[in-house]
C-alpha positions in Angstrom: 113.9 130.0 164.0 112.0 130.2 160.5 110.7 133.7 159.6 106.7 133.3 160.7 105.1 134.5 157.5 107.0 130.8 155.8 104.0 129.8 157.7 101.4 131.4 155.4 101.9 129.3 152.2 101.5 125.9 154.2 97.4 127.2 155.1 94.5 126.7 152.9 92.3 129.5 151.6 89.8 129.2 154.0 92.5 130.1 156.6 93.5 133.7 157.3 96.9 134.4 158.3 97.4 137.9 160.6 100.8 139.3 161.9 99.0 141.6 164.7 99.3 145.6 164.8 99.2 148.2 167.6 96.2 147.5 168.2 95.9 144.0 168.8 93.9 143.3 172.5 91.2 146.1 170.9 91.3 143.6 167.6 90.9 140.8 170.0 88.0 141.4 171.8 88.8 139.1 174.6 87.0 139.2 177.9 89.7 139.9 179.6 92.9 141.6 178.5 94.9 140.4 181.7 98.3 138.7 180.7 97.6 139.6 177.4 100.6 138.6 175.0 100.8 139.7 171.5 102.0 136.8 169.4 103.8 136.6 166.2 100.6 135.5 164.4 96.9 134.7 164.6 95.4 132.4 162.4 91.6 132.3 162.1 90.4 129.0 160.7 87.7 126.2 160.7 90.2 123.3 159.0 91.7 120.5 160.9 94.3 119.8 158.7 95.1 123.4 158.9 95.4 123.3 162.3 97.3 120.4 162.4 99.5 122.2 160.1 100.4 125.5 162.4 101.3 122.7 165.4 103.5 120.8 163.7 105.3 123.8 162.3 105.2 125.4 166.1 106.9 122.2 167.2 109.3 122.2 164.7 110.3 125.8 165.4 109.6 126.0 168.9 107.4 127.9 169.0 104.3 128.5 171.8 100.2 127.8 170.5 97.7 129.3 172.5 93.7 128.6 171.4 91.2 130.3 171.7 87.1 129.5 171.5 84.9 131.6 173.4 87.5 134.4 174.4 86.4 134.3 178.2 90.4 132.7 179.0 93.4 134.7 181.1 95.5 131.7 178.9 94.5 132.0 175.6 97.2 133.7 174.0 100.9 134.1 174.1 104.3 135.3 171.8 103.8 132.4 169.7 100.9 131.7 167.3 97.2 132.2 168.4 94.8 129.4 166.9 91.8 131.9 166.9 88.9 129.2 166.4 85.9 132.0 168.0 84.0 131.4 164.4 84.4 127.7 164.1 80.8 127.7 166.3 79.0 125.0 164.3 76.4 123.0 166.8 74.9 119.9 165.4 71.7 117.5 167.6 72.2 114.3 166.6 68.3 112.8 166.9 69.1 109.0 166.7 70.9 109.3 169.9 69.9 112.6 171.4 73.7 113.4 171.6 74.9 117.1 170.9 78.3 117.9 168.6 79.8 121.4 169.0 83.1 123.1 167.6 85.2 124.9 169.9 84.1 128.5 169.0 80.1 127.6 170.1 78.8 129.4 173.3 77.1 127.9 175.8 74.6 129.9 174.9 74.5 128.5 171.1 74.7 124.7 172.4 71.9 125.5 175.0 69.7 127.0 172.7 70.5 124.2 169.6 69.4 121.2 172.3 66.6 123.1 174.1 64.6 123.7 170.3 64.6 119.6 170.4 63.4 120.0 173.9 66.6 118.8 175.6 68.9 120.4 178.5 73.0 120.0 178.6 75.3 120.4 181.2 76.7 123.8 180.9 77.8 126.5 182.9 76.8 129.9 184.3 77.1 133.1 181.7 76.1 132.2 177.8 78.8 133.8 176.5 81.5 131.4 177.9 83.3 128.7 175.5 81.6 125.5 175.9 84.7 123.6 175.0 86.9 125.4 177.4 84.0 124.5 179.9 84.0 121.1 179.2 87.6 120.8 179.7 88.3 122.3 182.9 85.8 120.1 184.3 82.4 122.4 184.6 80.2 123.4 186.9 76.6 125.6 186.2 73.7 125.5 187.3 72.5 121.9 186.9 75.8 120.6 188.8 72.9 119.7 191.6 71.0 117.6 189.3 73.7 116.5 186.4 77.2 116.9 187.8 80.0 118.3 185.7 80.1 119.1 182.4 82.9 116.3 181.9 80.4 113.7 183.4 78.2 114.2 180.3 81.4 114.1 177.9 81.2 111.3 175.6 84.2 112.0 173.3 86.3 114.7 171.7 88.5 115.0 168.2 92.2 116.2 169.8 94.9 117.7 167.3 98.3 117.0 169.5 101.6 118.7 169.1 103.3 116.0 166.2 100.1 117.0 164.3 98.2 113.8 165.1 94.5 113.4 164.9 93.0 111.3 168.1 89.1 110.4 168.5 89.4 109.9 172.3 86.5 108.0 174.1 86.3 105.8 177.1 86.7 103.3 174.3 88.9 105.1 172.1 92.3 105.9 173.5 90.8 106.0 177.1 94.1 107.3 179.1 93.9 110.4 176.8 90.1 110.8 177.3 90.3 110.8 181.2 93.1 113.6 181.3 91.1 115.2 178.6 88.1 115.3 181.0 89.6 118.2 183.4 93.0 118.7 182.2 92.3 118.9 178.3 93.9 122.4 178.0 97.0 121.4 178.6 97.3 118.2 175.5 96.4 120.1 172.6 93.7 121.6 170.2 89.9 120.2 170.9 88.0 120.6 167.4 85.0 118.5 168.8 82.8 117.5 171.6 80.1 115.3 171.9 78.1 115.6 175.3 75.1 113.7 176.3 71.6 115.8 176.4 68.5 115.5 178.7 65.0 115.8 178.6 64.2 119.3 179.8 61.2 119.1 181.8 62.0 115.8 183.6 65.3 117.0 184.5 63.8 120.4 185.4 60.9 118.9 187.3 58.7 121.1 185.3 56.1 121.0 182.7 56.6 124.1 180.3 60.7 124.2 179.8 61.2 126.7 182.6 62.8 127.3 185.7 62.0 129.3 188.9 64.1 132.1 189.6 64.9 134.4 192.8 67.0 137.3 193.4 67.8 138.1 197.3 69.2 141.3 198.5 70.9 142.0 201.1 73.2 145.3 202.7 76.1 143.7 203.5 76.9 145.4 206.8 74.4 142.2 207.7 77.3 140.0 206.7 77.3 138.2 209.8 73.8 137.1 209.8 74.4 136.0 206.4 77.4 133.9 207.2 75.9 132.2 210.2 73.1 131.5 207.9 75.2 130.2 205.3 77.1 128.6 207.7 74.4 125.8 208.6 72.6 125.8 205.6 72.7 123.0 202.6 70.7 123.0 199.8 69.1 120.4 198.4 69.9 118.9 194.3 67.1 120.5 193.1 68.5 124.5 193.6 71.8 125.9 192.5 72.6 129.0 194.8 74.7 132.2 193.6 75.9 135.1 195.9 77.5 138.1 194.8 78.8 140.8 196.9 79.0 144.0 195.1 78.8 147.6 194.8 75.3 148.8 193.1 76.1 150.8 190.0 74.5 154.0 191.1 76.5 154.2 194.2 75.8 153.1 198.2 77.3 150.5 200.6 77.8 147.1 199.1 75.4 144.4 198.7 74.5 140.6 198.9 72.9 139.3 196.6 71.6 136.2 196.3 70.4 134.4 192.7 68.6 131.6 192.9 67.7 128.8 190.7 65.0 125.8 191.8 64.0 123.3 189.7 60.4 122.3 190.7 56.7 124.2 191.1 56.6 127.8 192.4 55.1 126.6 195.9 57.7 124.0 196.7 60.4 127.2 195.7 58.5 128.9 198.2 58.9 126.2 200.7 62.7 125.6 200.1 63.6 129.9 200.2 61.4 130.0 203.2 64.4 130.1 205.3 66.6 132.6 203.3 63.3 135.1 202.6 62.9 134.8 206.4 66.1 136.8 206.9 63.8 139.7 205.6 65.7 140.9 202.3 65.5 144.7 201.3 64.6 143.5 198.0 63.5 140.5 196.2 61.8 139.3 192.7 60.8 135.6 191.6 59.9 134.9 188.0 59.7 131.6 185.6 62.8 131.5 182.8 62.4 130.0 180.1 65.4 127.5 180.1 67.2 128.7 176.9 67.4 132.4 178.7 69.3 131.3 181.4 72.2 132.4 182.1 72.3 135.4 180.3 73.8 138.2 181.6 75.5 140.4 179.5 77.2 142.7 182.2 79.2 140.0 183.3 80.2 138.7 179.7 81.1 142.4 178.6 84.8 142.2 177.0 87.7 144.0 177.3 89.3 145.8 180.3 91.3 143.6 182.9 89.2 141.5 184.4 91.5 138.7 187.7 90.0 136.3 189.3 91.0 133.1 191.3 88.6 130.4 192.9 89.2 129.1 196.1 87.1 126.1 197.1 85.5 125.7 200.4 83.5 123.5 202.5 81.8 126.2 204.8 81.5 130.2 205.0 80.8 131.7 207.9 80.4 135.1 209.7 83.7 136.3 209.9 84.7 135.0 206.3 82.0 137.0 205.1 83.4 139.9 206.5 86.5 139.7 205.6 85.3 139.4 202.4 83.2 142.4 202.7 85.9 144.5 203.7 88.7 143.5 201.3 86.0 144.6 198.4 86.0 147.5 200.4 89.7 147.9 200.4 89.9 147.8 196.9 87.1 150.2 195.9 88.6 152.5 198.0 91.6 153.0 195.6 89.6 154.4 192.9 86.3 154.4 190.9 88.3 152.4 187.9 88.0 149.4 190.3 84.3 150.1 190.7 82.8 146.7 188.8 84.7 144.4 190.9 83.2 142.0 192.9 83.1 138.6 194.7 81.0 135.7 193.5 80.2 132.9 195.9 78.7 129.4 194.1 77.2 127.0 196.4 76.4 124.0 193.6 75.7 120.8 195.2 77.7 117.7 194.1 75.6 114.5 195.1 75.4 113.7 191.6 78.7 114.7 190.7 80.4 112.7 193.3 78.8 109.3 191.9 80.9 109.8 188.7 84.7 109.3 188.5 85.2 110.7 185.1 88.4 112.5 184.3 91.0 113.8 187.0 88.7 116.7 188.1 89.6 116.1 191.8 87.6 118.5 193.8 84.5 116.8 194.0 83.9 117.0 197.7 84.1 120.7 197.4 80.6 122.4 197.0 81.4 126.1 197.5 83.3 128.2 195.2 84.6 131.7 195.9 85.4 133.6 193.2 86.8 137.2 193.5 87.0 139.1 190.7 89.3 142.5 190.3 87.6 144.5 187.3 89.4 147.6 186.1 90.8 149.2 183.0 94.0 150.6 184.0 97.3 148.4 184.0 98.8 150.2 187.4 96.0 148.8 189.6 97.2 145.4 188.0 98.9 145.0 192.4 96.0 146.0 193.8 94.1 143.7 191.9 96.3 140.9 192.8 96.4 141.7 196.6 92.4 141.8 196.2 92.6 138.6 195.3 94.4 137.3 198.3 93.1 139.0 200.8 89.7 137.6 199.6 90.9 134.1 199.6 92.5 134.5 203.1 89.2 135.7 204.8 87.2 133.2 203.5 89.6 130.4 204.3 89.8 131.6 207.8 86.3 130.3 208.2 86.4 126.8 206.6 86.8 123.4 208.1 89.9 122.8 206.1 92.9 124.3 205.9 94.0 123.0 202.8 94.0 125.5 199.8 92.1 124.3 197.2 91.8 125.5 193.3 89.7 125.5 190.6 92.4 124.8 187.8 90.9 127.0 185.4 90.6 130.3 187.8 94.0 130.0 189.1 96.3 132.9 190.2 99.4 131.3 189.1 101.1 130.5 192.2 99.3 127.5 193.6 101.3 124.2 193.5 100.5 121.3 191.4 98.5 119.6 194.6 96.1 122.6 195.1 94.8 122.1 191.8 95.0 118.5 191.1 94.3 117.4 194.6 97.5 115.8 195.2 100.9 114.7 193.9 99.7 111.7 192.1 97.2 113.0 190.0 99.5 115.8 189.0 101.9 113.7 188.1 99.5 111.7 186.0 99.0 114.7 184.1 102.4 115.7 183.5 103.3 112.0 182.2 100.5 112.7 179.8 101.5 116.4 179.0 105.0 114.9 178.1 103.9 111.9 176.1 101.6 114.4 173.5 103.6 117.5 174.1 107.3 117.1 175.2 108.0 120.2 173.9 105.3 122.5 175.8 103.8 123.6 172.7 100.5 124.5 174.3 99.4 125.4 178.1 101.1 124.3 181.1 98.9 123.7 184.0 
């Protein structure tokens, strides 16, 4: 194997070349420090050829490339060489075709607020400070899932660096096999440089007339976890609101809590209308404003870095009463080990996908599942690293418990590592698909293995 800094010569200028210290996860700023791997080097660049450079020189010496964009990913690094590509964030709105281009360092935030200053709304996902490349690959879901679908359904082509060092424009008309594992499974064939996504016109797609959006927060004390569940239960929401429930502990102490966010796209009264039913539960707490559409999204607890942050989706077709509190009281569980566990949480998204399911783009395979449960172990200290894990399951066990299905289903991008290949493509064939693809751009396993 070829000493690592023979790699430093090959890079432009513009490149910067780093063999990491002691202090490398503190230097890296990641959002989670979970699985953490130091590499050998980290290069920081905004130059294709560059990059295709540091493949092809990883493939030649077998060595591992991790990438990283927005720094939210439990996979973006490894011993190998970390493609650091956070400040390669241009956004360009193209106006002829209302199209938007990003680079894979842009935030959702950044692309949200480059198409809503032309008055124009994306697909994108929950917190701002998220990749919107990595978003776009793993398939997508946010808050306008109800009305939009995926992120992938609005992908209209990307610029992929493979492990020989090739450069592909891939489209549904230009090399279309590579663009439809690209759409869900794109982590796994190489470096993404560029993405072009469709935009839409804000209010129409809002149903507004001033570029913002109605939004409620529900509370709850969640020793009333089984009204909630049989609530939830029988519920379904309609395509115009995009439903969020976290269970939590509040900050200044006390007995967990539900809360509900809540985002409708129409006028105040016909919110009204649709909450009646959850505001009729009688909430200890609740506050409705109007958001502008660029704020959305932002919530800078949740996008705080550093720390260990685990989490694992499990999709679901129903929640019930005793899910809920099984839910409840593995949060409880975990708490109970220490106070260095006291951010964690469990996030519950209940996106509609009546839109999504028209599309068939990409091997995203989960489209019949609307509800996402997402716990999330938050800690600093590596020896809570089994509790966290055990968290995790007994979370996912709870809430299956109450489904209509017992088939385990995963989000691909919030796995725990030890799902097989059919709980997160959906089954055999599709995984397969995927691996024939992997193999064909990257026999060698230069980059992530799904």
């Amino acid at each position: 194997m070829a000493n690592i800094t023979s790699l430093k010569p090959l890079l432009s200028h513009s490149s910067t070349f780093t063999i990491p210290g002691g202090a490398f996860a503190e230097d890296y700023n990641n959002w989670t420090n979970y699985a953490l791997t130091t590499p050998k080097a980290v290069i920081k660049t905004t130059s294709e050829s560059d990059i295709q450079t540091v493949v092809k020189f990883a493939s030649e010496h077998n060595l591992r490339v991790s990438v990283r964009g927005g720094g939210h990913s439990t996979f973006n690094s490894c011993d190998g060489i970390i493609l650091d590509l956070a400040g390669w964030d241009e956004v360009v709105y193209d106006d002829g075709d209302d199209t938007i281009r990003f680079r894979p360092g842009a935030l959702v935030g950044k692309v949200v607020e480059v198409a809503g200053g032309r008055g124009r709304c994306i697909m994108s996902g929950t917190c701002n400070t998220v990749g919107m490349t990595s978003l776009c690959l793993g398939g997508g879901l946010g808050p306008l899932t109800p009305k939009l679908g995926m992120a992938i359904d609005s992908l209209l082509s990307a610029r992929l660096i493979t492990a020989s060092g090739e450069l592909l424009t891939v489209s549904p008309e230009s090399n279309p096999e590579v663009f439809h594992i690209l759409a869900g499974a794109g982590q796994t064939l190489g470096v993404v440089t560029e993405i072009q996504m469709k935009t839409y016109p804000i209010n129409e797609t809002l149903n507004t007339v001033d570029e913002t959006v109605f939004s409620a927060s529900v509370t709850f004390p969640a020793s009333r976890a089984a009204e909630i569940g049989d609530f939830l239960s029988s519920m379904k929401w309609d395509e115009n609101t995009a439903v969020y429930l976290m269970l939590l502990s509040p900050p200044k102490g006390g007995g967990l809590l539900f809360i509900f966010s809540v985002n409708y796209y129409g006028s105040d009264e016909d919110a009204k209308r649709a909450l009646k039913v959850l505001y009729d539960l009688k909430p200890i707490a609740e506050t409705t404003s109007r958001v502008p559409y660029v704020q959305g999204g932002q919530d800078e607890a949740v996008g705080e870095r550093g720390g260990f942050k685990r989490m694992a989706a499990v999709g679901l077709k129903r929640v019930n009463a005793e899910g809920l509190k099984g839910m409840a009281e593995a949060l409880e569980n975990l708490l109970a080990v220490g106070d260095d566990l006291g951010k964690s949480c469990v996030l519950l998204e209940f996106l509609g996908l009546g839109a999504a399911s028209k599309s068939s783009v990409g091997v995203y395979p989960h489209r019949d599942i609307d509800i996402w449960c997402i716990p999330i172990a938050w800690y600093n200290r590596p020896e809570n690293h089994e509790s966290a894990e055990k968290f995790g399951r007994d979370v996912r066990k709870a809430v299956k418990a109450g489904d209509v299905s017992e088939d385990m289903v995963v989000y691909p991008a919030c796995r725990a590592g030890d799902e097989k290949p059919e709980e997160l493509w959906g089954n055999k064939e599709t995984a397969d698909r995927i691996a024939e693809m992997k193999a064909k751009l990257d026999a060698k396993g230069v980059f992530l293995k799904f």
